[in-house]
N, C-alpha and C positions, 0 to 999 in steps of 0.2 A: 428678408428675401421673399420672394413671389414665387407662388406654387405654380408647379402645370402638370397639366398631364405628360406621364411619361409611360409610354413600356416598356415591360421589363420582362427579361429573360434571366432564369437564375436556372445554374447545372449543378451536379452534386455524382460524387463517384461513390456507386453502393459498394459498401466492403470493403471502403479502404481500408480500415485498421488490419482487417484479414491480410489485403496484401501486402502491407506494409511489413507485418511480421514474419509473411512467408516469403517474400522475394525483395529482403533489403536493400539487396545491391540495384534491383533492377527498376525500381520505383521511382526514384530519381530522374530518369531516362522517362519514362511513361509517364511521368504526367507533366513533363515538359512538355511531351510529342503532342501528350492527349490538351495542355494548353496553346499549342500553334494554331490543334487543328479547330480549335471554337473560335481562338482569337481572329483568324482568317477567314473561317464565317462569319461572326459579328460583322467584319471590320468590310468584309463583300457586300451586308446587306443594307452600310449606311448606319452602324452601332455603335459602341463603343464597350469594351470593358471597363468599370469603374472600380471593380473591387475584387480579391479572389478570400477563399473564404479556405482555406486549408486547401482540400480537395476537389472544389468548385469556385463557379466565377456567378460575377453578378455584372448582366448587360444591360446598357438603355438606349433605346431608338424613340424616335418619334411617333416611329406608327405600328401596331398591331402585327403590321402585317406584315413588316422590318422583321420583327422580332419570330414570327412562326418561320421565313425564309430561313434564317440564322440556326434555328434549331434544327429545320429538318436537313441544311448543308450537313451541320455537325452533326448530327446522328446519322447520316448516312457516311460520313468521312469514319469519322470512329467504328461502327461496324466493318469495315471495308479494309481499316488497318490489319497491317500482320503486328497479335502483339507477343506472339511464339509461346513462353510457357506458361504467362499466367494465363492463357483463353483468351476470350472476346472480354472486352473493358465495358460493364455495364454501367451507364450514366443515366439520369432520370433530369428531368427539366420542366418549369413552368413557366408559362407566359402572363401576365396581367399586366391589364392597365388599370392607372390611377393615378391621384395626386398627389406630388413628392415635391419636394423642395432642393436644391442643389447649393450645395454649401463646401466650400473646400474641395471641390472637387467628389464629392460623395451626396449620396442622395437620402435625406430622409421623410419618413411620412407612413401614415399606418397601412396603405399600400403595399411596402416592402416586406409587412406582417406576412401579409395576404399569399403575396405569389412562393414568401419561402414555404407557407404550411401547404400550399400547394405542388410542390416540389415534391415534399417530402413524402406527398402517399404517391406519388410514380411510382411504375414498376421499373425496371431496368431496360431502356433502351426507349422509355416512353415520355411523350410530349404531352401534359394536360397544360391544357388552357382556359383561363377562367371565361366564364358569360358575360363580363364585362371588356372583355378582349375580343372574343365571339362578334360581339355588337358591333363593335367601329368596322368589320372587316367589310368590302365592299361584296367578297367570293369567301364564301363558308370552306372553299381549298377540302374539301371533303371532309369536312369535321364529325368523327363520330361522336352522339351524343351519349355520355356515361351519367345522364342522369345528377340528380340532387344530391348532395352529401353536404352534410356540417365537417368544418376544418377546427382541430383544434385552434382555441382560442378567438375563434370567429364567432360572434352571437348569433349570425342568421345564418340558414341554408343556403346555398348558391348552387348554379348549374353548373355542370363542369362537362368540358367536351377534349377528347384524345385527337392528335395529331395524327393524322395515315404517312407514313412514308414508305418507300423502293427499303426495302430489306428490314423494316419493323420484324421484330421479334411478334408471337404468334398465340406464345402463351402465357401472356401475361394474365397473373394472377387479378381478382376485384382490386380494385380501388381498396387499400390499405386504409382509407381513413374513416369516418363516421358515416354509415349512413343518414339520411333525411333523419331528424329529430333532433329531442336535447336530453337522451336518457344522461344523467348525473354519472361521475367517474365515482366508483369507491376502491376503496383499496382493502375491504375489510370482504374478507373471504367468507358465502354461505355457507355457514355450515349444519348437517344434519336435514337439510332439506331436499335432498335429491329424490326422495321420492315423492315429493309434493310437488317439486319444480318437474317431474315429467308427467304429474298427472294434470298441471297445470297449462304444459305446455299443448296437451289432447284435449284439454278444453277449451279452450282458446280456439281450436283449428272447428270445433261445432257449435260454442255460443260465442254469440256477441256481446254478453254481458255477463262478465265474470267479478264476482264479489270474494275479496278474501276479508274474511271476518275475523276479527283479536281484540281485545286491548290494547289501551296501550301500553308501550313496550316488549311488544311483543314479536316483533321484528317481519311485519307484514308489509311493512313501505320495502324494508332491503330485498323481501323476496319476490315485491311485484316488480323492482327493479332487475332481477334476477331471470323473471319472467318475459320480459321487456329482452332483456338482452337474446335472450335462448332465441325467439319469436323475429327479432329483426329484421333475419333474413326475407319472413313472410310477404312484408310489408312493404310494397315499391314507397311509398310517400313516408315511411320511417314510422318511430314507436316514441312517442311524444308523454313526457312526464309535465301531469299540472300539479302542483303541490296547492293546498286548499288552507294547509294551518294557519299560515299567513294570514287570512282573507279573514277579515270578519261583518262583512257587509254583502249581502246575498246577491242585492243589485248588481255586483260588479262582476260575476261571477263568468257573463257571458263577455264581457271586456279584457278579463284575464285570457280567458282563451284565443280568443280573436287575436291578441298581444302579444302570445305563444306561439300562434303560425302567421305572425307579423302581416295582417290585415286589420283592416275595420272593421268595428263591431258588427256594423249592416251587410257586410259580405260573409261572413262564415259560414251561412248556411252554404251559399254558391262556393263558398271556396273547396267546402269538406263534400261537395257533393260527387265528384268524379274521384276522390281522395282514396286509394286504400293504405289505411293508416291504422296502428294499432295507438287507442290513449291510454293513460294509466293518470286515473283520476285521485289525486292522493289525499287520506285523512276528511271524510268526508262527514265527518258526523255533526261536529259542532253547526255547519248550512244544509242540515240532513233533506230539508225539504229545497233550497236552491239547488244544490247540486244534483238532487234529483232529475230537476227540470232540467240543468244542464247537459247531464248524460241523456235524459230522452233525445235532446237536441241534438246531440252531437248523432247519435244511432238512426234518425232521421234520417242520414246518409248511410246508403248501403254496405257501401266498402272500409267503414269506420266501424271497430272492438272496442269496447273500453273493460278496460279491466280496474275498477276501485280497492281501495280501501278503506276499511269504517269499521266502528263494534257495531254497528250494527246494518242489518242488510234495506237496501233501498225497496224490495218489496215490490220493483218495476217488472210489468209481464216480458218473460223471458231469462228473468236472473239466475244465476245459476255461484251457490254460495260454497265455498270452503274456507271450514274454519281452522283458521294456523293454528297448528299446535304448540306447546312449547317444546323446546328444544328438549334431545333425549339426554344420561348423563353424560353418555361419550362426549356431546359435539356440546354439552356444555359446559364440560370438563376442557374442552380445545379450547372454548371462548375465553374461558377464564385463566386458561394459561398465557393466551396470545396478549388478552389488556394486563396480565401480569408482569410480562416479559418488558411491555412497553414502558412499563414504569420502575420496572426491577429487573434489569436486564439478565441479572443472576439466577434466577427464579427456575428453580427444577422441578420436576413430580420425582417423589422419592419415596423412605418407607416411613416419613413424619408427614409429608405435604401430601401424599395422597390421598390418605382416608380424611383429611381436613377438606380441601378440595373437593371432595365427592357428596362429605355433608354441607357443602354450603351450596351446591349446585342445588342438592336436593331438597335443604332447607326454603332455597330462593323458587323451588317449583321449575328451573331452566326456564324462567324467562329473560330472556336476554337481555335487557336492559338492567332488571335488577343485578344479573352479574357482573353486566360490566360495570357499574357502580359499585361493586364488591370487592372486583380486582382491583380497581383502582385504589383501593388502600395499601396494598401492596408498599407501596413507598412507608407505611408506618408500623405497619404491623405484621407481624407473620401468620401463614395459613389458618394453623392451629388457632392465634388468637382470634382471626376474622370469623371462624366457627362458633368460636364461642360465644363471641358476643349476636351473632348474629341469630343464634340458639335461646339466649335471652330474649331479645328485642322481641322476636317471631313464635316464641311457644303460646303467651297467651292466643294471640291469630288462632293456631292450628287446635286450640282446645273447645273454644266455645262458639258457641254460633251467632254469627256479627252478619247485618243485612249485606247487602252486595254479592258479585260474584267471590270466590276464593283469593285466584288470580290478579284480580282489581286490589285485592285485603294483600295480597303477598306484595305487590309492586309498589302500594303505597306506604307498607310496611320498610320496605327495604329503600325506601327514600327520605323515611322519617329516621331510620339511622344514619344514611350519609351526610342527611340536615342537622342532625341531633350536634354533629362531630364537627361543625363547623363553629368558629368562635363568631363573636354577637356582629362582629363589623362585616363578617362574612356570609352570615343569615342573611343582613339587611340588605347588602347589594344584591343578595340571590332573590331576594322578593322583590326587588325593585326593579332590577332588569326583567322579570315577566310582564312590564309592561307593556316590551317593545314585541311589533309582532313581523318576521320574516327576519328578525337579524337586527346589529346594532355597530355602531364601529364606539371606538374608544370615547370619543369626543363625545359621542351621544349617552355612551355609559356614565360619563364623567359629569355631564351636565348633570342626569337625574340621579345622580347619587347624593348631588352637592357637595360630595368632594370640592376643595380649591385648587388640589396638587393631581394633575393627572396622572401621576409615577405615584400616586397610592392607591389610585385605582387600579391602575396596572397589576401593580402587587397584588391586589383584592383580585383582578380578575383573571388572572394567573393564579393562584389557588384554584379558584373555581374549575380553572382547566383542567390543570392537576387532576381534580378529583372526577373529570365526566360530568362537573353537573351543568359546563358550558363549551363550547364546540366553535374552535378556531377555523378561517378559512379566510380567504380575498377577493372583491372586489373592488374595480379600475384600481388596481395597485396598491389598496390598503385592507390593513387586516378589519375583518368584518367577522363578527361573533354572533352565534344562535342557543338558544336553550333547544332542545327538542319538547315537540309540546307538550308528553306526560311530565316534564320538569315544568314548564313554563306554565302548565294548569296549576302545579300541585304551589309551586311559590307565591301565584297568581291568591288563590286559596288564603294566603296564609298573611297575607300584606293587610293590617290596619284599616281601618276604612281614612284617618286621619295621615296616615302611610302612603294608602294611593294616591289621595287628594294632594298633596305634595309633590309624587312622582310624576301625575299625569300632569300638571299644571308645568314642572320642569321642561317635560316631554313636550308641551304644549310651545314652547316658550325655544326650545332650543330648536324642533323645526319649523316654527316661525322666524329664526334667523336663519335657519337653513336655505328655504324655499325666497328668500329676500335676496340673500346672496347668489343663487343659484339663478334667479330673472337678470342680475347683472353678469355674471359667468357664461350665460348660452349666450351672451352678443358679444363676446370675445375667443379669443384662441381657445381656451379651453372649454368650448361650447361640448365638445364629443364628450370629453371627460367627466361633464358635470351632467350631461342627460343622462348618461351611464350610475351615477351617484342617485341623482333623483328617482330616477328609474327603481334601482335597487332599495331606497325606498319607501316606494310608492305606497303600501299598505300602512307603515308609522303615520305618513301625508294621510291620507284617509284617516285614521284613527285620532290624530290630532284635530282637525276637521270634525268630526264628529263629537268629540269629547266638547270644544271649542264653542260649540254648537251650542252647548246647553248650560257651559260653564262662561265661554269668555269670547264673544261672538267677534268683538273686535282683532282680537289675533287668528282666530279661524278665517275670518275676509281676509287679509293681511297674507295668511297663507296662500289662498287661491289665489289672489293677484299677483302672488310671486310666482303660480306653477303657470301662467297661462301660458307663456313659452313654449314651457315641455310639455302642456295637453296638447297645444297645437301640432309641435313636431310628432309625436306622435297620434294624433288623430284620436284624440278620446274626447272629441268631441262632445258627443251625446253625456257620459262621464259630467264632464265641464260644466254644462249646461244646469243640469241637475243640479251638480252640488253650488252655482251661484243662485239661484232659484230659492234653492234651502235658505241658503244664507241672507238672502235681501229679503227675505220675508220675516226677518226678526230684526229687532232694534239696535241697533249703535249708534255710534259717536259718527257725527258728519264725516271727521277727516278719514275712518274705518272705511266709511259706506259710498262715498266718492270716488274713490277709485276701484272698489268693486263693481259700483254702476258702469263705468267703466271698462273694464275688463270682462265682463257680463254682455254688456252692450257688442260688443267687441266680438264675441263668440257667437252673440245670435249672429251679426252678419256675417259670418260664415256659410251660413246655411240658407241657403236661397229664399227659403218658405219664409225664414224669420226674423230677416232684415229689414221688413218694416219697421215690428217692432222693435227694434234695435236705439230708434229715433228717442224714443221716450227714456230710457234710459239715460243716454246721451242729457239728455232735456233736465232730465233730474241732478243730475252730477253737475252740469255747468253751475245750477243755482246753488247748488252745497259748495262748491270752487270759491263763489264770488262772495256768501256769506263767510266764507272762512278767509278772504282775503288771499287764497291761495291762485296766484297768476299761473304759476307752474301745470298747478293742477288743471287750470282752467283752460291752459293749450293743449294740454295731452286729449282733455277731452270733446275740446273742439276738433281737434286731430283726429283720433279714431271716428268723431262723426263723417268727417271726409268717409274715410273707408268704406264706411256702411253706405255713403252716397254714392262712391264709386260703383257699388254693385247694386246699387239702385238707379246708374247709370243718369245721375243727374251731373254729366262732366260738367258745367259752367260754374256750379256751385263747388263742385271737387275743387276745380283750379282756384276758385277764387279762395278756399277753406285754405289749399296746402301751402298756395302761395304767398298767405300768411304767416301760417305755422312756420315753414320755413325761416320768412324771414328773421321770426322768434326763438329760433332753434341757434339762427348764427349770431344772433346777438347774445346768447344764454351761454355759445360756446360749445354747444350738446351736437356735438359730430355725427352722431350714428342717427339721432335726431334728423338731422338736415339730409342726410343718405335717406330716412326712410321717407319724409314728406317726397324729395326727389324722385323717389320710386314713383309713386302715384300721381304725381306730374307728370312724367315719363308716359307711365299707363294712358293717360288723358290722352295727351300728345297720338301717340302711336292710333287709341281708337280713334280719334278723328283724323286719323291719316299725316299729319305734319311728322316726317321721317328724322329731321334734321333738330326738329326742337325735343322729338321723343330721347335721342341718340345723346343729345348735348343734356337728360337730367340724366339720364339713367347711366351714362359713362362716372360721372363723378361720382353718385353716389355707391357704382360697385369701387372705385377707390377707397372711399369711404368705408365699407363693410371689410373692403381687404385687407386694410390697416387695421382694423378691431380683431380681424382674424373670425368674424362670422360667418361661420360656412353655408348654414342655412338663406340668409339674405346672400351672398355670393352665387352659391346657385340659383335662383330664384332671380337673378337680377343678369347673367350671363344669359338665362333662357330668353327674356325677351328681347336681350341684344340680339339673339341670331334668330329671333322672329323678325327682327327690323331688317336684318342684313339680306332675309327670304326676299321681303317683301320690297326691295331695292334691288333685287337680284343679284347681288352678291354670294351666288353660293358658295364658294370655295370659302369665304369666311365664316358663312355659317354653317356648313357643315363641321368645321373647327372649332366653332363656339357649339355647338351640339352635344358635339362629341369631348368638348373640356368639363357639358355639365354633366353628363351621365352619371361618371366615379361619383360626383358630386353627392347625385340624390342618391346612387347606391350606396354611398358609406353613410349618408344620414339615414340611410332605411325610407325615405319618403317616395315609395308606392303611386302616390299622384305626380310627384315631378318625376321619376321616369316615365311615369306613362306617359305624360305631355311633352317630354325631350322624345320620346321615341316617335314620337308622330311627328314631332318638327323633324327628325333627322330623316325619316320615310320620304318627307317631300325634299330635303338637302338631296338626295341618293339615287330615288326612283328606281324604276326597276322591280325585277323578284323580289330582291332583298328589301326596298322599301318593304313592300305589302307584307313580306314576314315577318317588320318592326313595328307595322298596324296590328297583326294579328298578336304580338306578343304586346303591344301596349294596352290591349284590350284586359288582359286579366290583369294588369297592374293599376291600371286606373278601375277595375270591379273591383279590387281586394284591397285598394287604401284609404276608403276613406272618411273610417270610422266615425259614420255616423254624420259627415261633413258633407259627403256629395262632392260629386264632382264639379260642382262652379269654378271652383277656385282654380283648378284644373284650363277648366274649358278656358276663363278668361286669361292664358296666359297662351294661349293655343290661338294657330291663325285659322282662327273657324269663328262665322261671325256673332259676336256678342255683343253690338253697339247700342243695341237699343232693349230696355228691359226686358217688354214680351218675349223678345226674341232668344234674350238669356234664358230665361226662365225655359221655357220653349224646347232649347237645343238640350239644356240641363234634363229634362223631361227623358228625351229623346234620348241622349246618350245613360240615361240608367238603365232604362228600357230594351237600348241596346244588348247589356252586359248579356243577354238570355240569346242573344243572335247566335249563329252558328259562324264561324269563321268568316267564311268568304263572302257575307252578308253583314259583315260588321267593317271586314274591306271598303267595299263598295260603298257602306253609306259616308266611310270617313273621309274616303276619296272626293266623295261627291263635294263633301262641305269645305275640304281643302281646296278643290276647284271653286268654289265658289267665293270661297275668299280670297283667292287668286284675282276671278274678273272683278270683283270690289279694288281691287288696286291697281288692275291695267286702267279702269275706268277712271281712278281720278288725276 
């Protein structure tokens, strides 16, 4: 079935269960009434109810603005009722628009995510509405804006704006949900730090640069988390957590951030520069000198804190150091109860388990990781036992004098017991999974274990859990597993050098078929699913890459050319660049280094400055194609030469390349093939003004991507439909096609295609509101485009690009722009809209 935009309006009655228990009889009666009086809203504004959800309904209209009419009936009908004793009936409600599907009469699509977590932080008797709802509207209807907030389950920030209506309630509470950031949820309670967390939180409010200093294990991440939470409020633009352990390439360190506040590498400066934002820089030691350079960066802006963690202090003018203690025995007598409890639900302090208890606390020094690795034996042994043996293991430590800190001696002591106690098959996977860094899922466990039975790794890695030395959680819907990195060093340590050579060559070899699957998966339906997958992770890709690099060059290429997709959608351009660079500067096998040329070549023409050289690439890959006898090979890369010529603006050779390709594509049978040569016929078409032969490629090939289910080429291909339909003067259709790709680029996160949908839609609309969708597409086309520039951008835009210099030119001009002040960044975009306006009366 075929998606489209719909809006949606979803209600929700706060308190039902409350009422339900206290006025049985009369609930029945009230949310019939309280169902007439939305249903006859909806059904006034042109809606429809589709679904009811207990004590709420779920509506869809066509348009935006269907749907805020519908709400604010029904919120003013329901205040207005008499509902006698239980009070006023408070309801909360959310509007969004997006792209859903209609099936059986019901709607699905991650869309319907969106507007229920939406709902869900109203206050009672309040209307939010998403930014993506906000947009299509032609009158902003008085929309107050309530600022940025993260929604559970939503990856990116969004704006959100409250509906005014005749009898709103007055005092509603903030916004229930996250502010702006991505501080991590935990459910593990700080304890024994209250008096560090408020001296932290007076520091914070006078340096910019606050260092908490520990080992590890020592539970400095949870309390700068802690601090993070306390501080929130401070911080209109939110308290953003980077985790650092993950990373082990310093290079990428500014790309991680950028990634975090979902821009381009080349905009963070400009993005964080009006920013008040608190960072929490996580685990900083092993990139002690990147990350360095990174927090200077990021304090470069004035309204930007960061607060680190690391053993040891960055040493940057201004820092200002506290060093975690460990925990005292009360609070680490509570720790040890609470991971006791978890695994022994039975588990009491008594008059046997408390002076046990107290000496393993004290044995361990209260550093928290080593006790939670303590309790977690719980499940075998009892208190008393785990003292004793833990009295063994740790008395030589505390008698003689061994180099290192104490601390560092006690933590890796009490790791070499939890290891000690593992049987041999359960050592070996705990050494082997230290290879993977940010996380791992089963499949990737299983591969480098070499296990052949996944349900014995299971078993193995389920121990593991059991005991704390490995950390369950999910993502895109599957269970994803982590060492923490004083585990993941100390296993790391401990693995064979014949052991690793094994592990990373698996490691090597399983996301080499990852990142091959995953180039076929982003140009299908589960394109969102699988960037999500890659995305998560991105540092093993790198680390494989790198290993690859110096061990097995052909499966490192092999990898890149499978991630070029997801650089692109994400804009890690620059990232891409690099790491094909690395790679084609050392030797492989033709069939390896041909399609890297390739997808190499590919990326330089991205970039405006480097699409020359783009050619020679190209050049090179045809001749390894033809020596290998490979025809396949030899189209694709005659193919992307097109590309590179299209933004070299040499159309007579574009048409003549794709018009080829094409028809090699339909005789190959390769459909999404023949969609994309079409596209850039289309492109052709349209620059040299033919409306009709632009319209007749570009129509078939979005058939094409809609059956694959590619959302990326879908929008991307819907956008220059309603540049054609501008430029015919068809507005009513293209303000339609505008406004269907918007959701589009907002749920792929792509930063450039809404900036260039919100300028086409400025000129569908005109008016105030246009110039307010120039002025907001101004920081979205500055903050996406990692490193890529805005060409890609511009050429999709009716501003004119026809001739090279003049691309190059405008490209110039529009980065240049991004420093303009509002109503000067208006002005000039208008002007080149007008101009590309009399380019098409005139022919």
């Amino acid at each position: 079935m075929a998606t489209a935009n719909t809006a949606f309006l979803f209600s929700d009655i706060i308190g039902s269960t409350r009422l339900w228990e206290a006025f049985p009889d009369r609930m029945d009666e009230v949310v019939q009434r309280h169902d007439a009086l939305i249903h006859g809203a909806v059904r006034e504004a042109g809606g429809e109810v589709y679904k009811h959800t207990g004590d709420g309904m779920g509506a869809a209209f066509s348009h935006a603005a269907q749907a805020l009419q519908a709400a604010e009936a029904a919120q003013v009908a329901l205040r207005r009722e008499e509902w006698g004793s239980i009070g006023a009936l408070s309801v909360r409600m959310g509007v969004h628009v997006g792209e859903a599907e209609r099936r059986d009469g019901y709607y699905f699509g991650s869309c319907l995510n969106h507007v229920s977590r939406l709902m869900g932080v109203a206050g009672g008797g309040q209307v939010l509405v998403s930014n993506a709802a906000a947009t299509t509207l032609d009158d902003l209807r008085g929309l107050v804006d309530m600022g940025v907030h993260r929604l559970r389950d939503l990856s990116r920030s969004n704006r959100i704006y409250s509906l005014p209506y005749d009898g709103m309630p007055t005092d509603l509470p903030p916004l229930r949900g996250e502010s702006a950031g991505n501080l991590p949820e935990t459910d593990n309670e700080l304890l024994g730090r209250d008096e560090a967390l408020e001296q932290l939180r007076e520091w914070v409010k006078t340096d910019r640069l606050v260092m908490l200093r520990a080992f590890g294990g020592s539970g400095k991440t949870r309390l700068a988390i802690a601090v993070g939470e306390a501080c929130r409020d401070r911080f209109a633009d939110g308290v953003w957590f980077l985790p650092l352990a993950p990373v082990t390439d310093p290079e990428v360190l500014s790309t991680e951030a950028a990634a975090l506040f979902d821009v381009g590498e080349g905009s963070l400066d400009r993005f964080l520069a009006d920013r008040e934002m608190l960072v929490i820089v996580d685990n900083c030691e092993h990139l002690m000198d990147g990350a360095s350079a990174l927090i200077r960066r990021l304090l470069r802006s004035p309204g930007v804190r960061v607060v680190a963690t690391s053993r040891e202090a960055t040493n940057l003018r201004g820092e200002r150091v506290f060093s975690v203690p460990p925990l005292g025995v009360a609070a680490a007598t509570r720790l040890f109860c609470q991971r006791a409890r978890a695994v022994s639900p039975t588990f009491e302090l008594d008059a046997t388990t408390t002076p046990a208890v107290h000496e393993i606390v004290e044995t361990l020094d209260g550093i928290p990781l080593a006790v939670e690795l303590a309790a977690s034996r719980m499940k075998m042994l009892g208190a008393p036992q785990i003292a004793n043996r833990l009295h063994k293991s740790l008395k030589l430590l505390k008698g003689g004098r061994r180099d290192g800190l104490p601390h560092h001696r006690t933590l890796e002591a009490a790791i070499d017991w939890s290891y000690e106690m593992l049987d041999e098959a359960e050592t070996g996977l705990f050494r082997q999974l230290s290879v993977f860094h940010g996380g791992f899922t089963v499949e990737a466990a299983t591969a480098v274990s070499g296990l052949d039975d996944e349900f014995d790794l299971l078993e193995l890695l389920g121990a593991l859990v059991d005991k704390s030395l490995v950390l369950v959680g999910s993502s895109e819907g599957e269970a994803r597993y982590t060492l923490l990195e004083p585990l993941r060093q100390y296993g790391a340590a401990r693995l064979p050098h014949d052991e690793e050579a094994a592990a990373r060559r698996a490691h090597l070899h399983h996301f080499e078929a990852m990142a091959q699957r995953g180039a076929a998966e982003l140009r299908g339906p589960a394109g969102r699913t699988w960037l999500g997958r890659l995305r998560a992770d991105h540092e093993n890709f790198r680390l494989a890459l790198g290993w690859g690099l110096d061990h097995n060059v052909d499966a490192a290429q092999r990898i890149a050319v499978g991630l070029t997709w997801f650089w692109l959608v994400h804009r890690h351009t620059q990232e891409a660049l690099a790491w094909f660079e690395r790679l084609l500067a050392r030797p492989s096998s033709p069939a390896a280094r041909a399609p890297t040329l390739v997808q190499g070549g590919f990326f330089r023409s991205t970039t405006i400055r480097t699409t020359h050289e783009s050619l020679e690439f190209f050049e090179e890959a045809k001749k390894l194609y033809s020596q290998l006898g490979d025809f396949a090979g030899l189209g694709e890369a005659v193919t992307y030469e097109g590309v590179s010529r299209c933004s070299l603006r040499q159309l007579p050779r574009v048409r003549e390349i794709m018009q080829a390709s094409k028809t090699g594509m339909t005789e190959a049978g390769f459909a999404w093939g023949v969609g994309f040569t079409s596209w850039f016929l289309g492109a052709v078409a349209w620059l040299e003004g033919d409306l009709h032969e632009a319209r007749a490629q570009y129509r078939p090939a979005l058939e094409i991507f809609q059956q694959a289910g590619d959302l990326t080429l879908i929008a991307w291909t819907t956008l220059p439909l309603a540049n054609i339909a501008m430029d015919a003067g068809e507005l009513d259709l293209a303000r339609r096609l505008y406004e269907r790709t918007l959701p589009m680029m907002n749920d792929l996160g792509d930063r450039l295609g809404v900036g260039a949908t919100l300028i086409g839609l400025s000129a569908a609309i005109g008016g105030d509101r246009g110039e307010r969708l120039i002025g907001e597409a101004q920081h979205h086309l500055r903050e996406g485009g990692g490193g890529q520039g805005v060409s890609w951008a511009l050429a999709n835009m009716r501003v004119d690009t026809r001739i090279r210099s003049d691309y190059v030119a405008i490209t110039e001009r529009y980065e240049a722009g991004f420093e303009l002040m509002e109503e000067a960044w208006v002005a000039m975009v208008r002007e080149d809209l007008a101009a590309w306006q009399a380019v098409v009366d005139g022919r």
